[in-house]
N, C-alpha and C positions, 0 to 999 in steps of 0.2 A: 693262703698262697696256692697259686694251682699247682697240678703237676708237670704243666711244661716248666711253668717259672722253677720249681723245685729240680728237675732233672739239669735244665742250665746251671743252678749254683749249687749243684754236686760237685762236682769236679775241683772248681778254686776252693769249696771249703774242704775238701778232704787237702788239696795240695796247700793251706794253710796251715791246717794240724799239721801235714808230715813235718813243715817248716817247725813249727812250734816245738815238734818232738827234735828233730834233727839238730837246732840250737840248743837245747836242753839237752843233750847225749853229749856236745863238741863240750860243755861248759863244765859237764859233770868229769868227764875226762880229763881236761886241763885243770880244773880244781881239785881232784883226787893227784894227779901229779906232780904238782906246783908247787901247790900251795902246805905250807907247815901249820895243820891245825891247831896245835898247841900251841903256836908263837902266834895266830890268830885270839883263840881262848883266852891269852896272857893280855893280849892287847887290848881287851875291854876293861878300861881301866878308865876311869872320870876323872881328871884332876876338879873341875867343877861342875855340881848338879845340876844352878844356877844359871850357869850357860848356854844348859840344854834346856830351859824353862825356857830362857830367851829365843831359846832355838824356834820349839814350839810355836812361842807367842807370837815369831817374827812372820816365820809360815800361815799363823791366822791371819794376821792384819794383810799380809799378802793377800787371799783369798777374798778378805774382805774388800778389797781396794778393785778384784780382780770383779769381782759384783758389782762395782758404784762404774767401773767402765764399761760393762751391758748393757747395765741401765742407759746410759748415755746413749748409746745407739739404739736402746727400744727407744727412745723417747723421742729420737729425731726420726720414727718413722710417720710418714708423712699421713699416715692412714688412720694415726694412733687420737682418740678424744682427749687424753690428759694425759697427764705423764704417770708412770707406774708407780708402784709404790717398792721399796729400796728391797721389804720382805719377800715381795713378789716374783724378784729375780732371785734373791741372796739363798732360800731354800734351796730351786728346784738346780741351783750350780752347787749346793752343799753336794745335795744327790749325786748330782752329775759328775763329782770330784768319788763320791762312791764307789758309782759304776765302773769309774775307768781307772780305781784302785784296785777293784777285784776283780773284772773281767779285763780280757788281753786285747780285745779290738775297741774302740771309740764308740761306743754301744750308749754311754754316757753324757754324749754330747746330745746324742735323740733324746733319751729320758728328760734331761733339763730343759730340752726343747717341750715337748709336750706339756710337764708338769705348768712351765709356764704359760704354756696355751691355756691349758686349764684353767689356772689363777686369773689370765686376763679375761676368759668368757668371763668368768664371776663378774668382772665388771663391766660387761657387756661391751667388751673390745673387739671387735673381727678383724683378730690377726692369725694366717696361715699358717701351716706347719713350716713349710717352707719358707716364709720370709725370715722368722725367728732363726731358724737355721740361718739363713744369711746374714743376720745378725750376731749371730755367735762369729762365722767365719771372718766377719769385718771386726770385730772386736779382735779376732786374733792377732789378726794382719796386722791394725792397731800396734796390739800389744809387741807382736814382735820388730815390728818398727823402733818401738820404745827401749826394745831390749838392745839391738843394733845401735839406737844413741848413748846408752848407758855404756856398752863394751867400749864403743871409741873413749867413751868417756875418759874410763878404765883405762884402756892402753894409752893415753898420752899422759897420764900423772906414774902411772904403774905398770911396768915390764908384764907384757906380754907375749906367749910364743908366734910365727909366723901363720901356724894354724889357725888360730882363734881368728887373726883378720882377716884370713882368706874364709871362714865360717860365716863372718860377720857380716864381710860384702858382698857372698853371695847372698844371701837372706836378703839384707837389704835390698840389692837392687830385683830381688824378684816382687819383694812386697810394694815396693816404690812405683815397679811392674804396673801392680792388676790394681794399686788405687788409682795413677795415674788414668787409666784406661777407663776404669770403672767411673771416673766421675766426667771425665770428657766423652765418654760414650752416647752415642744418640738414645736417646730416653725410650722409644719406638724400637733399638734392637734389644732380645735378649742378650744375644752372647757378640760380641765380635766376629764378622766374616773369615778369618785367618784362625778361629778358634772351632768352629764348626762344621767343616770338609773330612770327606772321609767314610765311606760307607761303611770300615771295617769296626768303626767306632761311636756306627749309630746309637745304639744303645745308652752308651757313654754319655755321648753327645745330648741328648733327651735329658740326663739327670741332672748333667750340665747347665744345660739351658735353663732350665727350670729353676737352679740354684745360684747361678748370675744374674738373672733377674732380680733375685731377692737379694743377692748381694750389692748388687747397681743402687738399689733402693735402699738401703741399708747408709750406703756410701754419700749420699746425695746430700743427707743432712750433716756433714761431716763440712760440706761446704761455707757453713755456717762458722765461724772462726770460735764463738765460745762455744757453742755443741761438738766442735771439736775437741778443747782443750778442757773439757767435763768428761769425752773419755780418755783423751792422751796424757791427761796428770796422773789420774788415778794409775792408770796404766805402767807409766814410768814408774810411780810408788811400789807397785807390784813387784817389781822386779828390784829396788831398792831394798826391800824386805826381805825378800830371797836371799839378798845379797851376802846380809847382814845378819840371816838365819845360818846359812854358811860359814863367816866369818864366827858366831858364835860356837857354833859345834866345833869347828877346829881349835879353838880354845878349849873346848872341854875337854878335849883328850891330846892338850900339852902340844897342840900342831900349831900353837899360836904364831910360832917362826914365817908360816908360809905365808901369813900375812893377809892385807886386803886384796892383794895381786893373784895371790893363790888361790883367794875365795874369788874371784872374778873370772878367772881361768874355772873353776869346777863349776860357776853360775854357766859357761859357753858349753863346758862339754856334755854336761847333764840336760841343760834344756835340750841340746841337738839330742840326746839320746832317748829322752822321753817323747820327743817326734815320733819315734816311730815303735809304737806297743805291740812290742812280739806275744810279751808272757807277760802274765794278770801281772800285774803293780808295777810293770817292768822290770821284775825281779833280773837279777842279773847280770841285763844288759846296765842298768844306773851303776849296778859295782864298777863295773869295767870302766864307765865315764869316768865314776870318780878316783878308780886307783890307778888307771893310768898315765894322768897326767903328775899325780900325787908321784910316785915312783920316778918317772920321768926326766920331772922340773924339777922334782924339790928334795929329790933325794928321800923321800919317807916309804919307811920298810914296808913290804906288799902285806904284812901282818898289819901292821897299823891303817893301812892305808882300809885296809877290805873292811875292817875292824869299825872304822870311823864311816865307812860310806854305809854301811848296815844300820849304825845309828840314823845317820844322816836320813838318809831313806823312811826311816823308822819316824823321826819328827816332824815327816811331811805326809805319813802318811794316817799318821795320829789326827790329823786337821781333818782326812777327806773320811775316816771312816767310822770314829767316833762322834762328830759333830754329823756326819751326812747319816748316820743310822736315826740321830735323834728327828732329824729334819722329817726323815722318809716316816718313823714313825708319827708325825703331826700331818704328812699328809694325804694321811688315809688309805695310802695302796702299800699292795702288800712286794716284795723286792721279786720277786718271781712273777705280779703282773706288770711292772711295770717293766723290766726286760723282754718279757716276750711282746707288749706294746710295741717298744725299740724296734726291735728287733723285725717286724708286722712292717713299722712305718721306712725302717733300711731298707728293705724288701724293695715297697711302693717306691722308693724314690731312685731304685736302682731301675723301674721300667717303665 
């Protein structure tokens, strides 16, 4: 990285850490104050082990399902000679569920980008850093599409607060947004003209550009009604598993009252929370998804509630960092090179 680039992103990363420091002060404050840690302590109490086995196992098969809808969109890129093979994506997203366990920024989404670059030269693929990157970003979109039909799902058999659908539709219609766009787009522009004006955000714009392209293409094969629905089943699965990962943990610790309405409700507030990665694992800010609406709606004590999101937390985070140590060890880099890789290639794609 030279020294201009490095003098430009001085600035936002020190005012990132302040961020990072200044939530971590507000949180330690209101938890030294609040919160009763002995009526917390008391609260870790399992009526069933079993549950949280299930818990575990439901967050795997999530992840797993969350790999066969990558797949789907490497496979529909149009550049690509075969289709991949299921290992090829399923490690370097083990990784990637890693990275963005222990580190606070999306650091993680690069590294499984790469490792997979990697994996496909092996087969003498020439696929870009950046298209793959748009292929994760299309998968998301994807997936949280899938997540927005699952919630309606939800709120019409099972009570939901007013919140959650105004959460649900806006997501939706912004994801509805950029596929809409993205596949009716002239194939000859990168970005759309109403998307790239602005001198104050040339910069932007460039990394932009470069990454709607690959998303445009990414998108394209989506047209195809079964390479759609190769990654929109899985997809929806994903988020079923969650669902139902949730639903088990609250049984473990005797919350089984709040129901599948309750686990559908903490599925809305958790994924919007884990949007946006202040602190490694999003410690913290997951508590607050999950104890505030607990406390809220359902009546359940801020002991039990912190008490159970800690688990909670804790059996999804079992999947990305157990299972992603063992992946990273099979593929041959070491976790310190393959961060500062990331990290190399965030850089280049910021200029």
């Amino acid at each position: 990285m030279s020294e201009e680039t490095a003098k430009r992103r001085a600035i936002p990363k020190w005012a990132w850490h302040a961020i990072r420091l200044g939530v971590i002060a507000v949180v330690v404050v209101l938890l030294i104050w609040r919160i009763d840690w002995g009526a917390v302590v008391a609260a870790f109490r399992v009526d069933s082990i079993w549950l949280l086995v299930i818990a575990v196992l439901a967050n795997f098969v999530s992840v797993l399902l969350k790999g066969l809808a990558w797949k789907g969109v490497v496979d529909g890129l149009p550049g690509l000679k075969r289709r991949t093979r299921y290992i090829d994506l399923l490690s370097p997203l083990m990784v990637g569920f890693l990275f963005n366990t222990i580190l606070a920024a999306r650091v993680g989404e690069i590294a499984k980008v790469l490792l997979a670059k990697r994996r496909l030269v092996k087969r003498d693929e020439d696929v870009s850093t950046t298209v793959l990157l748009g292929t994760v970003v299309v998968e998301n979109i994807v997936t949280t599409i899938a997540w927005v039909v699952l919630v309606i799902l939800i709120g019409i058999f099972l009570p939901l607060p007013s919140y959650a659908w105004i959460i649900t539709a806006v997501l939706g219609v912004i994801c509805l947004v950029i596929v809409v766009v993205a596949l009716l787009q002239n194939p000859n522009r990168q970005v759309p003209p109403w998307l790239s004006t602005g001198s104050i955000w040339r910069r932007v714009t460039r990394a932009f550009q470069r990454l709607w392209g690959a998303v445009h293409e990414s998108h394209a094969s989506l047209r195809d009604p079964q390479q759609f629905m190769r990654v929109a089943v899985p997809s929806f699965g994903t988020w079923l598993a969650q669902w139902a990962g949730i639903y088990a943990t609250l049984g473990a610790f005797g919350l089984g009252y709040v129901g599948w309405g309750g686990a559908g409700l903490l599925l809305v507030t958790i994924t919007l929370a884990q949007s946006f990665p202040i602190l490694p694992g999003n410690l913290v800010v997951f508590q607050a998804a999950a104890v505030v609406p607990l406390t809220a709606s359902y009546g359940v004590s801020a002991a039990d509630a912190l008490a159970f999101s800690i688990v909670l937390q804790a059996t999804e985070m079992a999947v990305g960092v157990v299972i992603g140590f063992i992946f990273l060890l099979f593929e041959g880099v070491s976790f310190k090179q393959l961060r500062r890789e990331a990290e190399e290639e965030e850089g280049a794609l910021e200029r």
